[in-house]
C-alpha positions as CSV (number, residue, x, y, z in Angstrom):
1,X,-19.0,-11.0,-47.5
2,X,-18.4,-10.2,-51.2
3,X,-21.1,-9.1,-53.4
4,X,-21.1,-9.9,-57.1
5,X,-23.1,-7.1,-58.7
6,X,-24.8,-8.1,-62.5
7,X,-23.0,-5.0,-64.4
8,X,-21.1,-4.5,-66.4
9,X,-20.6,-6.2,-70.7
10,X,-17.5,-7.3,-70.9
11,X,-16.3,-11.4,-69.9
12,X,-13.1,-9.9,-69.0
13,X,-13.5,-7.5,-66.5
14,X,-16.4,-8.7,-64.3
15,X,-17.5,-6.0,-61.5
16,X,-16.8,-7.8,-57.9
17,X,-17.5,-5.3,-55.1
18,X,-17.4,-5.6,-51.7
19,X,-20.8,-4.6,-49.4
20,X,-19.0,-1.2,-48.4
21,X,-18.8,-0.6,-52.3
22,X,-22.2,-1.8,-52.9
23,X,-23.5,0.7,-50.3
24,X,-21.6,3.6,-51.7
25,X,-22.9,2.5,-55.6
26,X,-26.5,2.8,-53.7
27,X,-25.7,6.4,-52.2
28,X,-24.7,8.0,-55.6
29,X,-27.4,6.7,-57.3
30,X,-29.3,8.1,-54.8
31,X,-28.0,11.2,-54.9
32,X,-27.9,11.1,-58.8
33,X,-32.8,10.1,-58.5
34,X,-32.6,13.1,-56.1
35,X,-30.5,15.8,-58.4
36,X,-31.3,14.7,-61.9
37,X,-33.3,16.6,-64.3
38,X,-37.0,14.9,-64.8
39,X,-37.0,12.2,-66.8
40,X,-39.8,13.5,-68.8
41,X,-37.9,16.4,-70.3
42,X,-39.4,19.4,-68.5
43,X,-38.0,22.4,-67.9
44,X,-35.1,20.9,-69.9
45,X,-33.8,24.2,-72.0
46,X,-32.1,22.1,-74.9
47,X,-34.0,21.3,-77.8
48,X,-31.5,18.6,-78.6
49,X,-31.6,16.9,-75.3
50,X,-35.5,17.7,-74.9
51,X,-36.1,15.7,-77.9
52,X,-34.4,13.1,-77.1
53,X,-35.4,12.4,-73.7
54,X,-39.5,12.5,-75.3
55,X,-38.2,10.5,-78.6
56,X,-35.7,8.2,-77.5
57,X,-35.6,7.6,-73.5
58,X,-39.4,8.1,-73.4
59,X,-40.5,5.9,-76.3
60,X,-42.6,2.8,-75.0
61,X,-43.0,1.0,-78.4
62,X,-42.6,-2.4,-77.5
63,X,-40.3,-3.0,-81.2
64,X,-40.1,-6.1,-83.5
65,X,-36.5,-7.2,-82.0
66,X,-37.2,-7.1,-78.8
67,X,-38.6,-10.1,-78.0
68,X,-36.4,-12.5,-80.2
69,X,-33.3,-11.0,-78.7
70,X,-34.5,-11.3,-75.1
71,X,-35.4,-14.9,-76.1
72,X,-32.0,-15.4,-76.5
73,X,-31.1,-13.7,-73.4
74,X,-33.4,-16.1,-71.8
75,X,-31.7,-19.3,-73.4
76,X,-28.1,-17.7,-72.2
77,X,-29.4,-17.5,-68.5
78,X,-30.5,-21.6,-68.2
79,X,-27.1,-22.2,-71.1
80,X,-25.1,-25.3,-68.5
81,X,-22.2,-25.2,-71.2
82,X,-18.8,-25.3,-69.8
83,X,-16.2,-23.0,-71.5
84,X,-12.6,-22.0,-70.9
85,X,-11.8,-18.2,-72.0
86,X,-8.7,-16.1,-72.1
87,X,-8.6,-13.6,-69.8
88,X,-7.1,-10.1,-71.6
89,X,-8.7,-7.9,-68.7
90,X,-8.4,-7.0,-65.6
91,X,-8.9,-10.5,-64.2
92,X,-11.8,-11.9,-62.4
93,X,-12.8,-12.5,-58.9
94,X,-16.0,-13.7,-59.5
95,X,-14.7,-17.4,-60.9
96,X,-12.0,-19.6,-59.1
97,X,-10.7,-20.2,-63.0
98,X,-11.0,-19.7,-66.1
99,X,-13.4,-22.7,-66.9
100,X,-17.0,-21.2,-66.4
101,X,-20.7,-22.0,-67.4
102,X,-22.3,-19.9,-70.0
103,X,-25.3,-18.9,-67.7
104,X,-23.0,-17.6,-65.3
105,X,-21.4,-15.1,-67.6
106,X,-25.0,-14.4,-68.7
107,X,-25.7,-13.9,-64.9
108,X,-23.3,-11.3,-64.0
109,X,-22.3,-9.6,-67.3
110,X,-25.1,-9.3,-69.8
111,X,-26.7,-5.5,-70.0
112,X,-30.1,-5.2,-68.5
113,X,-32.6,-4.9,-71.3
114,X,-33.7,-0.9,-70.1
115,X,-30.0,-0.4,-71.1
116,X,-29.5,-2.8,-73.9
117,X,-33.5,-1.9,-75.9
118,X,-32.4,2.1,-75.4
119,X,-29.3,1.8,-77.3
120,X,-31.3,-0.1,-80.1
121,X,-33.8,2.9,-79.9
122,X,-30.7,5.4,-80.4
123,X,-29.0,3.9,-83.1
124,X,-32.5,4.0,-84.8
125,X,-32.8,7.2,-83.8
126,X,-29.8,8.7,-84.9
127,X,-29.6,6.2,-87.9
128,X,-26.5,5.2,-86.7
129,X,-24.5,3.5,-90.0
130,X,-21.1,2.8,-88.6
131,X,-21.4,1.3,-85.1
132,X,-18.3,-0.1,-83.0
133,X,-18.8,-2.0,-79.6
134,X,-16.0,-2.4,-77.3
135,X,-16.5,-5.7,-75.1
136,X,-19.2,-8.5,-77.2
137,X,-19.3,-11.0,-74.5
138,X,-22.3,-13.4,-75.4
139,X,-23.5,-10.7,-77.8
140,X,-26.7,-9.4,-76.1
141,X,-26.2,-5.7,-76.7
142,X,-24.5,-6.6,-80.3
143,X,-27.6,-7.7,-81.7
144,X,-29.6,-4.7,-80.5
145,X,-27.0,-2.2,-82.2
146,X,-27.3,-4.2,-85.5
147,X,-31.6,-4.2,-85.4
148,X,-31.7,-0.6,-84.7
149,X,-30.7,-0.1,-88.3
150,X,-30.5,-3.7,-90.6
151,X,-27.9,-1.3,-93.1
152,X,-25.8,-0.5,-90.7
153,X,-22.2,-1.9,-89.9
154,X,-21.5,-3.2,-86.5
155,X,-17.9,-4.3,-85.7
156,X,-17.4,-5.7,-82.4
157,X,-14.0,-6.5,-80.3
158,X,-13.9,-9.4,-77.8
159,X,-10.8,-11.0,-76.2
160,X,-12.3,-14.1,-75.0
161,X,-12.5,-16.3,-78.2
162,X,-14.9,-18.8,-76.8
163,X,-17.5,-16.3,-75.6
164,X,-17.7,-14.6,-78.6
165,X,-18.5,-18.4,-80.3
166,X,-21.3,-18.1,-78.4
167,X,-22.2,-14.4,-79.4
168,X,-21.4,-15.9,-82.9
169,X,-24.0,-18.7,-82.4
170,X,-26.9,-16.2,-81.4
171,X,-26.2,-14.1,-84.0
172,X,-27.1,-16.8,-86.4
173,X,-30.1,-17.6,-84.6
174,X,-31.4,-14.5,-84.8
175,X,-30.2,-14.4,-88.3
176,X,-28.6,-11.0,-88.0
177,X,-25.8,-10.5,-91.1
178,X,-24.4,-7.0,-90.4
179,X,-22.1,-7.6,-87.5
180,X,-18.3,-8.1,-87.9
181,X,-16.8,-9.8,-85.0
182,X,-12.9,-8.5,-84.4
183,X,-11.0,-11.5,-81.5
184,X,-8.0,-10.4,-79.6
185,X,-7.1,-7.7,-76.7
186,X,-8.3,-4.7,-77.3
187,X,-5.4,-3.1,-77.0
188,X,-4.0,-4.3,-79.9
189,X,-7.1,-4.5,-82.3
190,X,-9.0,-1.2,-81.7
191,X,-6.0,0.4,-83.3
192,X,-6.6,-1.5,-86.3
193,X,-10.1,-1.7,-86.8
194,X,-10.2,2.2,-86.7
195,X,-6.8,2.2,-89.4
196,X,-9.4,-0.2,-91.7
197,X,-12.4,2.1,-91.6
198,X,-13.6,3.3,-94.5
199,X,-15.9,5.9,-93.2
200,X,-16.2,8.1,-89.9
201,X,-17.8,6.4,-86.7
202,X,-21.8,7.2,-85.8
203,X,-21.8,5.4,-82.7
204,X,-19.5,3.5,-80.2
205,X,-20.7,1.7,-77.3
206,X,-17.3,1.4,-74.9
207,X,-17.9,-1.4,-72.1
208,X,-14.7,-3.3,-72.1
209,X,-12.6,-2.2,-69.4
210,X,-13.7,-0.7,-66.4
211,X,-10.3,1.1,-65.5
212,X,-9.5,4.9,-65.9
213,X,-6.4,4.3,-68.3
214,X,-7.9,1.8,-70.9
215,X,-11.3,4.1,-71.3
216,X,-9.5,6.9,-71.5
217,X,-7.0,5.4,-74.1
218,X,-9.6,4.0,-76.2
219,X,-11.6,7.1,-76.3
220,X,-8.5,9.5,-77.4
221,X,-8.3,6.8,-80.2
222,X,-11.9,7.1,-81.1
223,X,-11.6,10.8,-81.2
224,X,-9.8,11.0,-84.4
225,X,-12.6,9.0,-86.3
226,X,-16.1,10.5,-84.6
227,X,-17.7,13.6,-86.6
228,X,-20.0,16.3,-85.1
229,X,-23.2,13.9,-84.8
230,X,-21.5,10.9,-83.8
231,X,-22.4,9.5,-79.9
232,X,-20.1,7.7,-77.8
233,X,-22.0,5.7,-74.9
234,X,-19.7,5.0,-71.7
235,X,-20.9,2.1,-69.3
236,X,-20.7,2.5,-65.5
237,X,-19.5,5.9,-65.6
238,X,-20.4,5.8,-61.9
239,X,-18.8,1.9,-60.3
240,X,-15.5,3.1,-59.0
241,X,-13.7,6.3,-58.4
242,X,-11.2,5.4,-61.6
243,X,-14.6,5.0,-64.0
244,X,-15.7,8.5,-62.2
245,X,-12.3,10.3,-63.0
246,X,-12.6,8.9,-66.7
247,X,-15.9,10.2,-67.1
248,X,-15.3,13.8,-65.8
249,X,-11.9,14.1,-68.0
250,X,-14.1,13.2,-71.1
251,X,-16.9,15.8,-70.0
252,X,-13.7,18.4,-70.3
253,X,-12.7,17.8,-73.1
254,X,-12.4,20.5,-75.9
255,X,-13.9,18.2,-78.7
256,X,-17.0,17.2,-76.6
257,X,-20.1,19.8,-76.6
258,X,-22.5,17.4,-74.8
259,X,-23.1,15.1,-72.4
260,X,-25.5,13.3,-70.8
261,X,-25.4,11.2,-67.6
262,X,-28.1,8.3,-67.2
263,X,-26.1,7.3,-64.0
264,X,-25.4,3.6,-65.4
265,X,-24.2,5.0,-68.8
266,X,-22.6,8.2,-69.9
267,X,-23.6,9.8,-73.8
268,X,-21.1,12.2,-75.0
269,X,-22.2,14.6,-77.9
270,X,-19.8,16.2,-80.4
271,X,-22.4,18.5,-82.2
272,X,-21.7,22.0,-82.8
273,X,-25.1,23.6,-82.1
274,X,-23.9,23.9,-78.5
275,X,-21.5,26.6,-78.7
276,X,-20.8,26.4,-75.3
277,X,-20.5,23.0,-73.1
278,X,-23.8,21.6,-71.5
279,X,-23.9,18.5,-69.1
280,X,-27.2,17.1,-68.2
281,X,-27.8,14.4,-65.8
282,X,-31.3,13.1,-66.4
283,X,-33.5,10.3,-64.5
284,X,-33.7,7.3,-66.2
């Protein structure tokens, strides 16, 4: 019997797993609880990474956005609309069509909050100012990027139109004003968002395509616009053999200095402080 698993950000490419796959998933992150460094930092011989594990993965402050975005989590989830949305990805199993009801995306795609409240606590962090986001769907994760810093920029890329009316609409419920919302397949818009930008990129959250050819395309593009303190997050670095391959390739390569696996999402690090590569893989 098929298993729909809730992962995954992105409308268009909805995770559908069999039970074998589920039971593998459950064995690496297994392995990964077993293996990983603490999660409270010690022993950890990077300043960098110790700091942020206390600072950032660590911090309990229960923040002023948190529980007017989950609100609107909460209205997605009981949401009975019906929508029809283009399907630029790699096509879904989940649904027998393309009509679907808003709480069903909300049911299988948005990001857990662990996931979607720590990249709000990193772009505070790191005062991320120019943030891109690969894969809006109904805008849950959006909206924690643009609180973690009201000045910065967010520009987001969706290919369903229809679902990201819906991301439109919570925006303007929550009354956030610094996110720029970019329709159309990413294949043809990333190119020009990143021809338009005006500055280099601070953060990019990349959940649009689980498939080893897309990621990896997208992230050579983003290469030529990150600077040494930028952070690229990778979702389900861990979900299929192709998202695996991806992941190691960009641990490899020459630009990166850093990374840091948190089994469900991958950070890569560009800074030149680590003069030779580190990879840490760190309970979360």
């Amino acid at each position: 019997m098929p298993i729909v698993l809730k992962r995954g950000n992105d409308v268009n490419t909805p995770i559908f797993v069999s039970m074998y796959s589920k039971i593998k998933l459950a064995n690496k992150y297994m392995h990964y609880w077993l293996t990983a460094h603490n999660g409270k930092g010690h022993g950890m011989h990077s300043p960098f990474v110790f700091d942020f594990i206390t600072q950032v993965l660590n911090d309990k402050r229960h923040f002023y956005a948190y529980d007017t975005i989950e609100a609107a989590r909460k209205r997605l989830l009981s949401d009975d609309r019906r929508i029809v949305i283009d399907d630029f990805g790699a096509g879904s199993r989940i649904f027998q069509s393309n009509e679907r009801l808003v709480r069903g995306i909300a049911q299988s795609s948005l990001k857990p909050k662990k996931y979607s409240q720590l990249l709000f606590r990193m772009v505070q962090y790191f005062q991320s100012g120019t943030i891109i986001e690969l894969g809006t769907s109904l805008g849950i994760t959006t909206s924690y990027l643009a609180s973690g810093n009201a000045q910065a920029e967010v520009i987001t890329l969706e290919g369903a139109a229809t679902v990201a009316s819906i991301a439109k609409e919570n925006f303007g419920q929550l009354q956030i004003n610094n996110i720029q919302q970019v329709l159309g397949n990413f294949d043809d818009t990333l190119p020009k968002v990143l021809a338009q930008l005006q500055k280099p990129v601070d953060m990019v959250f990349v959940d649009g395509n689980h498939r080893y050819a897309p990621t990896m395309a997208y992230f050579e593009q983003l290469l030529h616009h990150v600077h040494e303190y930028s952070v690229i997050v990778l979702d389900d670095i861990h979900w299929s053999s192709e998202m695996e391959q991806a992941w190691h390739e960009v641990q490899n390569h020459p630009q990166v200095s850093l990374t840091i696996d948190l089994f469900f999402i991958g950070l890569v690090f560009f800074r030149k402080e680590h003069k030779e590569k580190q990879h840490f893989t760190v309970r979360y």
